[in-house]
N, C-alpha and C positions, 0 to 999 in steps of 0.2 A: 753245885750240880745236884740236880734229883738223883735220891739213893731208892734204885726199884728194890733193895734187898730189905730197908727199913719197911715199904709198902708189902713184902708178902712177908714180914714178921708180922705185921697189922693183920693179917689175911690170914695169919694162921692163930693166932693168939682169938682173933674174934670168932675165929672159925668162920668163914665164907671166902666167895668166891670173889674172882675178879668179874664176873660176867653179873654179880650180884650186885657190885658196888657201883658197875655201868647204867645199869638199872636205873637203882636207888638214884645217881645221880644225874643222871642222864648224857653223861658222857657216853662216845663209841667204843666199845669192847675192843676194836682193833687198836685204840689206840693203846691200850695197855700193850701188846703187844709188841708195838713199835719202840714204846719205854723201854720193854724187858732187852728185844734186845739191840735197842743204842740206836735204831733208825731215825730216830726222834727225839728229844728233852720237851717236857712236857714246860708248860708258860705258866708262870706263876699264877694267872687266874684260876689254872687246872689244879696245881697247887695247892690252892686255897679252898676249892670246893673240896678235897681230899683231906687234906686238914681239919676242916671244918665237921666232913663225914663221921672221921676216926677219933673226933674232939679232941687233935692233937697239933701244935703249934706249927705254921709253915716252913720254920725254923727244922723242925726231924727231920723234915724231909731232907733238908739240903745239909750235901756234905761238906 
């Protein structure tokens, strides 16, 4: 299961925002959102474009 608490230690250690990493990746800002709280589990492809952002293993993510 995606750990959104793992993703805003990434957010806060890089220092930015979640509306920045929507951006960058072009993902929808809303969907963080829905991650943060539980509407939704994001799919591994999201996953992996997050991973890839933070250059850190799809593996952190998941608890």
């Amino acid at each position: 299961m995606f750990s959104y608490k793992k993703y805003e230690e990434l957010l806060s250690k890089n220092n930015i925002t979640s509306y920045k990493v929507a951006k960058d990746t072009k993902l929808y800002s809303a969907l963080f959102s829905e991650w943060k709280v539980g509407k939704s589990c994001p799919k591994i492809d999201k996953i992996k474009i997050l991973a890839d952002y933070f250059g850190v293993s799809i593996e952190y993510f998941l608890e």
